[in-house]
Structure formats: C-alpha cells, structure tokens
C-alpha positions as CSV (number, residue, x, y, z in Angstrom):
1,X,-137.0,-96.5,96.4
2,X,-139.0,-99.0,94.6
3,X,-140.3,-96.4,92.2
4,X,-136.7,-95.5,91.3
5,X,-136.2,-99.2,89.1
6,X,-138.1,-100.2,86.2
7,X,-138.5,-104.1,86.3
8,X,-139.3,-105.9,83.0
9,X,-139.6,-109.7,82.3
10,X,-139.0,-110.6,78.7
11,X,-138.1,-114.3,77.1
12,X,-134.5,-115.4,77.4
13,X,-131.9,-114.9,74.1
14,X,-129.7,-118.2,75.5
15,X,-129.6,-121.5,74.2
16,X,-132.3,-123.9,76.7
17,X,-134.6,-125.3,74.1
18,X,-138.7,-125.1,75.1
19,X,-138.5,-123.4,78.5
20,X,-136.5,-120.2,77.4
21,X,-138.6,-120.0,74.3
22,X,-142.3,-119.7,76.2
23,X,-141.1,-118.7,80.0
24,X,-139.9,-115.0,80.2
25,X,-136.9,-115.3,83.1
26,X,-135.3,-112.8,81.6
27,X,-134.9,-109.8,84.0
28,X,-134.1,-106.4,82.9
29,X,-134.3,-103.4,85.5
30,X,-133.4,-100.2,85.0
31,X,-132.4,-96.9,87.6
32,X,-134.8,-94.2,86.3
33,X,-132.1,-91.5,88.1
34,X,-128.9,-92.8,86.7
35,X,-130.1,-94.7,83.7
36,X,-127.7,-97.8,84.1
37,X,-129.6,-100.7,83.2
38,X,-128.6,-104.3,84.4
39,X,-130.0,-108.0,82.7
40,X,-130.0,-111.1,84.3
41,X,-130.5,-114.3,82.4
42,X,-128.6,-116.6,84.7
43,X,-131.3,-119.1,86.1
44,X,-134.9,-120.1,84.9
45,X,-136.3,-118.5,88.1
46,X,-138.0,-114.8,87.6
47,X,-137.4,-114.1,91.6
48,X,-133.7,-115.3,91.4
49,X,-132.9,-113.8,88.4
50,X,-134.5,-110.2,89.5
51,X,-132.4,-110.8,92.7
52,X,-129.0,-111.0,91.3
53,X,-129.8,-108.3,88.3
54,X,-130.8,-106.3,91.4
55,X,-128.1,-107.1,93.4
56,X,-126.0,-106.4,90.7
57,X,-127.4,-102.7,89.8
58,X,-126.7,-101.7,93.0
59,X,-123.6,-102.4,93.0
60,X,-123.4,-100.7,90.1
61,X,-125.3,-97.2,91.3
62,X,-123.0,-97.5,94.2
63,X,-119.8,-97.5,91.7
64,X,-121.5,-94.8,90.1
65,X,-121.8,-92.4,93.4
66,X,-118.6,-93.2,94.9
67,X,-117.1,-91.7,91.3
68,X,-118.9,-89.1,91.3
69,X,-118.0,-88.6,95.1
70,X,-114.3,-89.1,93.9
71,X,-114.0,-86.6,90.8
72,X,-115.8,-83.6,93.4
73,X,-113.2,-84.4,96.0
74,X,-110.6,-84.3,92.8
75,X,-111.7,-81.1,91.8
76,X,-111.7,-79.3,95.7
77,X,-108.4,-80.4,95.7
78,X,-107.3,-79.0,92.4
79,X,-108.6,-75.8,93.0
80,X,-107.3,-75.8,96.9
81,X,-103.6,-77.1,95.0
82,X,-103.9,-73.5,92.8
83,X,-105.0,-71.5,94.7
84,X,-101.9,-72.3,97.4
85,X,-98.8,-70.6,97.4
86,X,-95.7,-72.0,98.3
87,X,-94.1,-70.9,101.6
88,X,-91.0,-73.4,102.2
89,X,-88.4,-75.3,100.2
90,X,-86.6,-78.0,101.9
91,X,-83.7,-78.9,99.6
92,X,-82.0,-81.9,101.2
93,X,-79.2,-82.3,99.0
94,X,-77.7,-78.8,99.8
95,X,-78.7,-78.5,103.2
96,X,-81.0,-75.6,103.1
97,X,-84.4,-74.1,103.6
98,X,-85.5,-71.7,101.5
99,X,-88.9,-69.2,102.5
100,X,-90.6,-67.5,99.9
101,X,-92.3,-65.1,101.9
102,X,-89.1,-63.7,103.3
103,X,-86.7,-65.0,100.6
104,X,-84.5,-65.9,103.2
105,X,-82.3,-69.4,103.4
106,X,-81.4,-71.0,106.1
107,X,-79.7,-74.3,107.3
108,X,-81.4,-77.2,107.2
109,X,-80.1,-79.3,109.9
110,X,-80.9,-76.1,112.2
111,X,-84.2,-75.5,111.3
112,X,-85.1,-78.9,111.9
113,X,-83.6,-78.8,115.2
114,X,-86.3,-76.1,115.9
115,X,-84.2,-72.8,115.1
116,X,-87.0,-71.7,113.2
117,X,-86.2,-67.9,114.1
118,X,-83.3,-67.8,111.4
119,X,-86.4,-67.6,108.7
C-alpha cells in the first residue's frame, strides 16, 4: 500500500515570511494507480500536513472507485433495459391491461383482483 503513493516535500508557495521560505512543509503525494495527486500546505508541520493531504487523497481514490463502481452498474443496466421486452401495459386512465405476448386486453380492476387468466 505504501508503495502505491509518491510523497514529496517541497517549500511552501503561501505568504509566511522566513519559515515557508527555508522549511519545506509543503506535502505533495501522489497515487501511482490512479494518478490523482493531492497538496497540502495548511500548517508548518511536515507530519500534519502529509496527514491531511493523505487523508484527503483517499478520499479522493475512494470518489474515484465508487464512480467507476457506479458507471459499470450504469452500463449492466442499460444493456439489461435493451435487451428487455416489454410484456404488460397497465393503462390506468382506461382501465385496461394490455399483454404483448398475447396481444390481448383485459380489465384492469379484474386483473388486479387476481383474474389474471383473462390474459
């Protein structure tokens, strides 16, 4: 896991006088797999700064996999929504189901009611 991240410490680009210009707190860390990259120039710690850039790039990566996660699922449903046929019609306003299968129509109220035999 560690090897996945490339950590590098460079000198802050904020305002903060003598400190930011000869202390490097900057953190930048990078996910090698995914190639989001996350910089952190928040405190003049090294160790705090590394902890929220890395708290915050994994919260990132985990972004990252839930929408990849989320466009697969997309796409299984797509191809499950073309690949179906439609079998009933249930038209409220006129009272009626229609099949496709048998291209019979039937009254709604009585299929409901568990008459399914008239389709």
């Amino acid at each position: 896991m560690k090897n996945d991240f490339d950590i590098r410490f460079t000198k802050s680009s904020k305002p903060g006088g003598q400190n930011v210009n000869k202390v490097e707190t900057c953190v930048v860390i990078t996910h090698k797999i995914t190639g989001l990259t996350e910089k952190c120039e928040d405190t003049r710690s090294k160790e705090r700064n590394k902890n929220l850039a890395m708290n915050r790039l994994l919260k990132k990566i985990k972004e990252h996999e839930d929408e990849i996660l989320q466009e697969k699922t997309n796409e299984k449903r797509k191809k499950l929504i073309q690949n179906r046929k439609t079998i009933r019609t249930y038209n409220y306003n006129r009272n009626e189901v229609y099949d496709h299968r048998t291209k019979t129509k039937a009254n709604l109220k009585k299929v409901m009611n568990g008459e399914i035999d008239l389709l």
